[in-house]
Phi, psi and omega in degrees: 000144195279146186296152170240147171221156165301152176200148175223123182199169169262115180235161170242133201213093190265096197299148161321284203275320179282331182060356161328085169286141175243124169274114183261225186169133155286146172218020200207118164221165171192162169323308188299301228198196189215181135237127199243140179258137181218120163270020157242122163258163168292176154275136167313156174055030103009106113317119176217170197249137186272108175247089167221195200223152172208130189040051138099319175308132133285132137249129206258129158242156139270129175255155164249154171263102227260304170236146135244176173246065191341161188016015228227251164156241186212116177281135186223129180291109150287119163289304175229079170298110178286138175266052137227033123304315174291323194291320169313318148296337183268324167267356150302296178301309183288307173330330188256006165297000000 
């Protein structure tokens, strides 16, 4: 399983199929996924496109939606992470070690 760190950031979350935008928050992050806080959740297996920023990078990912919560929030898969997006996050993450 990939390491999670806290991350609390502003994110943006545009469903695929819905053109729904959400101004979110992260609150979990790792190479694989996020946990995203929202109280308008996506429906599971959602695909959507995912916008934040880490160490100075923007990242644009697709996301899948995995869970939701109501008023809660949303567990999320990153589909395609580029890598050199991934080397940003993975050294976010080593850093909070």
């Amino acid at each position: 399983a990939a390491k999670r760190v806290t991350y609390f950031a502003k994110a943006e979350l545009e469903g695929i199929d819905t053109s729904r935008r959400l101004q979110v928050r992260l609150s979990d992050l790792s190479t694989g996924g996020a946990f995203i806080d929202a109280r308008t959740v996506l429906p599971a297996g959602t695909v959507a496109k995912l916008k934040f920023t880490v160490l100075g990078q923007e990242i644009n990912v697709l996301a899948e939606i995995r869970y939701s919560m109501p008023s809660f929030g949303m567990g999320v898969r990153f589909l395609d992470l580029a890598p050199k997006d991934r080397v940003f996050v993975e050294l976010f993450i080593s850093q909070q070690g």
